[in-house]
C-alpha positions as a Markdown table, in Angstrom:
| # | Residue | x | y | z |
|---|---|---|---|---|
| 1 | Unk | -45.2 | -13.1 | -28.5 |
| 2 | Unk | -44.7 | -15.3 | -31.3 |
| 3 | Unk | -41.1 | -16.8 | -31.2 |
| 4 | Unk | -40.1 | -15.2 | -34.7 |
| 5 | Unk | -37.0 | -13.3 | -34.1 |
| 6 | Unk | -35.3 | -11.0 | -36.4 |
| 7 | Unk | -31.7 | -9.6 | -36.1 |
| 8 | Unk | -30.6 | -7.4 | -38.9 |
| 9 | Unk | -27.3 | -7.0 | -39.6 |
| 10 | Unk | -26.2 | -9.9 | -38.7 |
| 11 | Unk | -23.9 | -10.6 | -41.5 |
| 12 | Unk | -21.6 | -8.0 | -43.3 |
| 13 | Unk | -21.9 | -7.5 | -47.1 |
| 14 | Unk | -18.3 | -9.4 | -47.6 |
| 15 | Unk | -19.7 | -12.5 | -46.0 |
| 16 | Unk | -23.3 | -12.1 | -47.8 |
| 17 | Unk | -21.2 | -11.6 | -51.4 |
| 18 | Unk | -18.8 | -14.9 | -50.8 |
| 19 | Unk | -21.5 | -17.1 | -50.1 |
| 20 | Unk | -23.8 | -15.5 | -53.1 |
| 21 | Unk | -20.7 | -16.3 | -55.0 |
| 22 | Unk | -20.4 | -19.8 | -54.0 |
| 23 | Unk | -23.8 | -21.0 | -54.5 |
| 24 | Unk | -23.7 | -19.1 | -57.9 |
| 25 | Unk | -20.5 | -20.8 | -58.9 |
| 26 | Unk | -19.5 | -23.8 | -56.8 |
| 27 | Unk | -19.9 | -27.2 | -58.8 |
| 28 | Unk | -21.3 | -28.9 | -55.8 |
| 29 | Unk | -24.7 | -26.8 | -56.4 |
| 30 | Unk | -28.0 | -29.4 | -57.1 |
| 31 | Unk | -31.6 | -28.9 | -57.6 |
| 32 | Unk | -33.2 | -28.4 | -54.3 |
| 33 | Unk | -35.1 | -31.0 | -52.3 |
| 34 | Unk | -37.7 | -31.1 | -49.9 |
| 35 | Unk | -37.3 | -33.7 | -46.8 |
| 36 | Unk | -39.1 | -36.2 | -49.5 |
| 37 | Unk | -36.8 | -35.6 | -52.3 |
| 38 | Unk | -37.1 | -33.5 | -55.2 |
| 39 | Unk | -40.8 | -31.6 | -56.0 |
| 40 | Unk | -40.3 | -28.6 | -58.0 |
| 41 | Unk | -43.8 | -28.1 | -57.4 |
| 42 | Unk | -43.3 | -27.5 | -53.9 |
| 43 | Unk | -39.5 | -25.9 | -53.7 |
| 44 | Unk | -37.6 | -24.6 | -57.1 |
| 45 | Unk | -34.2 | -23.5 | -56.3 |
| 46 | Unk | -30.1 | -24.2 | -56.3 |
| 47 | Unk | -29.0 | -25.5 | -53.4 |
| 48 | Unk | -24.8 | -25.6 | -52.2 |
| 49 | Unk | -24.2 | -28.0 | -48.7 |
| 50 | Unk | -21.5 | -26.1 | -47.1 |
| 51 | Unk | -20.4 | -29.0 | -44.8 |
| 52 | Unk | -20.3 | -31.2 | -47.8 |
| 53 | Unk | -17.4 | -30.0 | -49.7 |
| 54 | Unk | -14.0 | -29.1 | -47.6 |
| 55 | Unk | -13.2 | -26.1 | -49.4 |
| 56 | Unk | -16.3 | -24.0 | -48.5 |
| 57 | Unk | -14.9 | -24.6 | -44.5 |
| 58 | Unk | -14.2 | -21.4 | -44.1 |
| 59 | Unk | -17.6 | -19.9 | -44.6 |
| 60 | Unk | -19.2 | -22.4 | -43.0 |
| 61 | Unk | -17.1 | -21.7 | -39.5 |
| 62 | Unk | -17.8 | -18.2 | -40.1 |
| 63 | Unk | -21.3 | -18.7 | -40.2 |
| 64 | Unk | -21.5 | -21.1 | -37.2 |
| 65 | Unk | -19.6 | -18.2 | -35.4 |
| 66 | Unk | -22.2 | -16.1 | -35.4 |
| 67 | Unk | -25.3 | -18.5 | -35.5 |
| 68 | Unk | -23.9 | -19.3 | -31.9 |
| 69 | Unk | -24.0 | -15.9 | -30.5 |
| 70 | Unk | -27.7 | -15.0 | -32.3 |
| 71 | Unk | -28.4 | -18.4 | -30.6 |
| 72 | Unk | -27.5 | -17.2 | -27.2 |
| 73 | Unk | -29.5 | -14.1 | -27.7 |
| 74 | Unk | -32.5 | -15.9 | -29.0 |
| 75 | Unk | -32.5 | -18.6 | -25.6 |
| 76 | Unk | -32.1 | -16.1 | -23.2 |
| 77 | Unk | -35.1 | -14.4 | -24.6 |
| 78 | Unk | -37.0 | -17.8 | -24.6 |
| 79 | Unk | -35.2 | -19.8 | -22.2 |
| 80 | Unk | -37.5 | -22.3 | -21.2 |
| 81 | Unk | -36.4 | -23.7 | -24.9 |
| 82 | Unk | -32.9 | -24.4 | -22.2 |
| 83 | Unk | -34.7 | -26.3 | -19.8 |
| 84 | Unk | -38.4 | -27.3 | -20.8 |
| 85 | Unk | -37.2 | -30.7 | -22.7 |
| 86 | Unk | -34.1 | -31.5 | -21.0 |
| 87 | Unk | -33.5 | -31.0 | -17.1 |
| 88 | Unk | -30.5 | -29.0 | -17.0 |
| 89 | Unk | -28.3 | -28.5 | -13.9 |
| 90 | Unk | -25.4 | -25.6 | -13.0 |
| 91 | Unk | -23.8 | -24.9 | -10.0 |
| 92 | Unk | -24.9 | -22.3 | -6.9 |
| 93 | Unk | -22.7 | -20.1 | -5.2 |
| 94 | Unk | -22.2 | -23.1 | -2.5 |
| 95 | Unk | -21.4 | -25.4 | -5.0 |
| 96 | Unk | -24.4 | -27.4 | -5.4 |
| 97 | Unk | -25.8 | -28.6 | -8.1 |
| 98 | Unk | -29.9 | -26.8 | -8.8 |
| 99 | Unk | -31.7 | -27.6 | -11.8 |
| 100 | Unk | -32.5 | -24.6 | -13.5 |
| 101 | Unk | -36.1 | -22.9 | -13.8 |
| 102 | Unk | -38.1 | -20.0 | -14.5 |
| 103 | Unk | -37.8 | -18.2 | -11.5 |
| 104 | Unk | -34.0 | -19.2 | -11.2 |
| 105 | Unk | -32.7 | -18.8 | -14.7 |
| 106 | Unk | -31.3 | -14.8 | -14.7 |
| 107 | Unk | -29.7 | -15.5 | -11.0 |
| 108 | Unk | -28.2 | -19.4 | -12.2 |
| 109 | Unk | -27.9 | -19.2 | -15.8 |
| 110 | Unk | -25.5 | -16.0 | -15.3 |
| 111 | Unk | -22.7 | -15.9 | -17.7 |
| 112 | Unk | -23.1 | -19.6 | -18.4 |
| 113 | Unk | -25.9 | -19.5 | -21.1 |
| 114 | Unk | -22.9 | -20.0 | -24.0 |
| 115 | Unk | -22.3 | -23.3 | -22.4 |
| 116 | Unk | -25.5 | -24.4 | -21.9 |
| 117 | Unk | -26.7 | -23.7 | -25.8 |
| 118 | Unk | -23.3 | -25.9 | -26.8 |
| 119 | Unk | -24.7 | -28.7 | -24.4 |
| 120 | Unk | -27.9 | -29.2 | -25.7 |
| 121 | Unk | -27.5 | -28.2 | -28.9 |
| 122 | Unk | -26.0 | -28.6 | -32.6 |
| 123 | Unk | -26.1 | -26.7 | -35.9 |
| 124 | Unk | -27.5 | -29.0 | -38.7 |
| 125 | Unk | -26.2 | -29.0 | -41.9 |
| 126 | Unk | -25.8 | -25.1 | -43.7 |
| 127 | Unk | -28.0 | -25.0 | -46.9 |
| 128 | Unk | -27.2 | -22.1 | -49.7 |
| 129 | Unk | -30.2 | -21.4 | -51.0 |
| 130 | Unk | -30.7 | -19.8 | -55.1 |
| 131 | Unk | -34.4 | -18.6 | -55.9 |
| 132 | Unk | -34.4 | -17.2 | -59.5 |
| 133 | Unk | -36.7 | -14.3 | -59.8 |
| 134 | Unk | -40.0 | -14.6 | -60.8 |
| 135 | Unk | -40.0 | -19.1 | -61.1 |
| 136 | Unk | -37.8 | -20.1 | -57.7 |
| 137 | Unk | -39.6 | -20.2 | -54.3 |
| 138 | Unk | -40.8 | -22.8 | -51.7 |
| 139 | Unk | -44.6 | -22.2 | -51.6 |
| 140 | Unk | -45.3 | -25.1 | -50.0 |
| 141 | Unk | -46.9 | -24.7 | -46.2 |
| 142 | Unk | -44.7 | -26.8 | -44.5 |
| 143 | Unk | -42.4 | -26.9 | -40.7 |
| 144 | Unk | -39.1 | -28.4 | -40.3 |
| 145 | Unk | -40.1 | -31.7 | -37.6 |
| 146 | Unk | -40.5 | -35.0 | -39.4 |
| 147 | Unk | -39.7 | -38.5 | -39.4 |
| 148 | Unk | -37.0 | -40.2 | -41.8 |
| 149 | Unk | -36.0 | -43.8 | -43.1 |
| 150 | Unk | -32.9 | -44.6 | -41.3 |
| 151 | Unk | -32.1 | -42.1 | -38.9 |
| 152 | Unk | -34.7 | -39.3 | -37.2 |
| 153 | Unk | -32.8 | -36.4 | -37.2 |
| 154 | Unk | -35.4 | -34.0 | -38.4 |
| 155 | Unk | -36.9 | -34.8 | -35.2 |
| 156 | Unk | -34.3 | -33.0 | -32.8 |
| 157 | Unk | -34.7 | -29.4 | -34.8 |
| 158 | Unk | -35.7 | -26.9 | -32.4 |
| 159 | Unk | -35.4 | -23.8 | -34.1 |
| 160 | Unk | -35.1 | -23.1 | -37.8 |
| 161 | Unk | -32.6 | -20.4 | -38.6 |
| 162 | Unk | -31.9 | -18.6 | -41.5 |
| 163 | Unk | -29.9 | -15.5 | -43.2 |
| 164 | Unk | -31.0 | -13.5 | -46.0 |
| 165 | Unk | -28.0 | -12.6 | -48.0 |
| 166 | Unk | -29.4 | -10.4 | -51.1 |
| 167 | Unk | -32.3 | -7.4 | -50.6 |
| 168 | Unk | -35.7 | -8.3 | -52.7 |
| 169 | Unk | -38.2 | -5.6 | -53.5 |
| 170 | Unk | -40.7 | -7.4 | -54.2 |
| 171 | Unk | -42.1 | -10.6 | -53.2 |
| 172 | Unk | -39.8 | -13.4 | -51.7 |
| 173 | Unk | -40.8 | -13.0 | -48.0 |
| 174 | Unk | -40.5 | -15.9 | -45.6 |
| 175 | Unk | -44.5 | -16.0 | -44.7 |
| 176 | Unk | -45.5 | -17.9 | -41.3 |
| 177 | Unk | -49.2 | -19.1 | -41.8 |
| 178 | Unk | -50.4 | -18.7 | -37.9 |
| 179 | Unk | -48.8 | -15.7 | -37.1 |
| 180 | Unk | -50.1 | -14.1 | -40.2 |
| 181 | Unk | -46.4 | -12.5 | -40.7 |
| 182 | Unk | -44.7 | -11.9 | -43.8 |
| 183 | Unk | -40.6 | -11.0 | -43.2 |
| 184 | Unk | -39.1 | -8.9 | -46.3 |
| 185 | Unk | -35.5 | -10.0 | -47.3 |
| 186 | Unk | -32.9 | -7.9 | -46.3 |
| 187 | Unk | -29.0 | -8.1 | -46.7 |
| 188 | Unk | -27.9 | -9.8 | -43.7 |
| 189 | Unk | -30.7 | -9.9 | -41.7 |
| 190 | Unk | -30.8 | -12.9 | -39.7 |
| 191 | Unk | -34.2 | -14.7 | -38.7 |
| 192 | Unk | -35.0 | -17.9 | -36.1 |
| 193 | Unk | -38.2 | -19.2 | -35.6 |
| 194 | Unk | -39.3 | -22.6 | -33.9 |
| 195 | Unk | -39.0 | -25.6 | -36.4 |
| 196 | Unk | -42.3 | -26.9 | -35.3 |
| 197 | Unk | -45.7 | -27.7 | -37.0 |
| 198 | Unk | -46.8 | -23.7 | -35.2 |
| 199 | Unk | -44.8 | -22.4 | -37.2 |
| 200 | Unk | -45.7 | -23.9 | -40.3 |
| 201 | Unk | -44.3 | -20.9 | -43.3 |
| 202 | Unk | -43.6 | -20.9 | -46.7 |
| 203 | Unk | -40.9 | -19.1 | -49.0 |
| 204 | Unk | -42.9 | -16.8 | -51.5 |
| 205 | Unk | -41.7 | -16.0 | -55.1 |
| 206 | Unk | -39.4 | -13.3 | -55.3 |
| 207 | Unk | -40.7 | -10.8 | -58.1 |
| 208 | Unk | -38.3 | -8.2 | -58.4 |
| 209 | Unk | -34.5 | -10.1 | -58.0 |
| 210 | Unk | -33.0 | -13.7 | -57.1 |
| 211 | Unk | -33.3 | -14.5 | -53.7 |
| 212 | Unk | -30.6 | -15.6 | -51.7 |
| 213 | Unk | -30.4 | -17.1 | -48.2 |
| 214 | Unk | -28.4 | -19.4 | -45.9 |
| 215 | Unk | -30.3 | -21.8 | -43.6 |
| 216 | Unk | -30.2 | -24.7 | -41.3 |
| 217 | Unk | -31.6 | -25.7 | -37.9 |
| 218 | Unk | -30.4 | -25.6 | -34.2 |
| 219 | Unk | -31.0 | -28.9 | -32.9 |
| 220 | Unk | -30.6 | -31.2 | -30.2 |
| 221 | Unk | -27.6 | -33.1 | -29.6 |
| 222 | Unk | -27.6 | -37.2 | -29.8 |
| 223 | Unk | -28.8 | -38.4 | -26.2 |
| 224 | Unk | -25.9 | -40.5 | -26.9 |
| 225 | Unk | -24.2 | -37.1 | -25.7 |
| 226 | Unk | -26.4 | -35.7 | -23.4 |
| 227 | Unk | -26.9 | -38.4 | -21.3 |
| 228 | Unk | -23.6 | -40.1 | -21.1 |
């Protein structure tokens, strides 16, 4: 088992093409930045923030809509990522409150594991993602857990995610250095890994087209609203 999870289809062609079409167009697009700031050494590509401009809502909700259910899918499968970090409690069939666990999870977590991935956790902010053939890519080893001046926000991703919105023949694979696994980009093909140093990968030059992708992070929410 190594925690990389791949779910093809997850987005249809319409939705691939409008957000190809934003990033390609939209005026918000900037050169893209590493958590230190801009290296083009270390990542060369376009980069569109959907949640900073109000007109690219829509694509944005439509995205989160279906990050959320390939969430679910993905915590069910690893659910101790549900209950490892934060105790979580749910209600018996008497009405008493159990914290859940391994051995109780399929009987507790019935029908409830929506609620519980909207409790603990957040989308980050949506990145569009432009990697011109043959110069773009982010070949620097690097994992998605780090500490920042000001706020530490990096520090509550648990899972990267990310959707591959264009097919690339050649080169362009999202390469994770432990595992030893190199995943091909293909139309709407959706993949989640953990966002920690594990699962350290790199983004390799795509040879034969531009490479498109959206991506972000599933992360905690605030103790401010967990523990309140």
């Amino acid at each position: 088992m190594d925690f990389i999870e791949v779910y093809p289809n997850a987005l249809n062609d319409e939705l691939c093409q409008k957000l190809i079409q934003a990033v390609k167009n939209h005026p918000g697009v900037v050169q893209g930045a590493t958590g230190s700031g801009v290296d083009k050494t270390k990542k060369l590509s376009r980069d569109l923030m959907l949640d900073e401009h109000p007109d690219l809502a829509e694509l944005r909700k439509e995205l989160l809509q279906i990050t959320l259910a390939k969430s679910v899918d993905y915590f069910k499968q690893h659910a101790l990522a549900l209950m490892g970090a934060v105790s979580v409690g749910v209600k018996d069939e008497h009405g008493n409150t159990v914290t859940l666990q391994p051995d109780n999870f399929e009987q507790l977590a019935d029908g409830k594991v929506d609620a519980i991935v909207k409790y603990l956790f957040r989308s980050g902010t949506i990145n569009i993602q432009h990697y011109q053939k043959a110069i773009g890519g982010y070949p620097h080893w690097h994992s998605e857990q780090f500490p920042q001046i000001g706020h530490n926000e990096a520090l509550h991703r648990v899972v990267l995610y990310m959707f591959y919105l264009n097919d690339v023949e050649e080169g362009g694979e999202t390469e994770f250095y432990y595992q030893q696994r190199k995943i091909k980009p293909t139309k709407g093909t959706m993949v989640i890994a953990p966002a920690a140093f594990t699962h350290s990968h790199r983004g390799n030059v795509p040879i034969s087209d531009d490479k498109f992708i959206a991506t972000s992070w599933i992360m905690f929410n605030r103790a401010e609203q967990l523990y309140r």
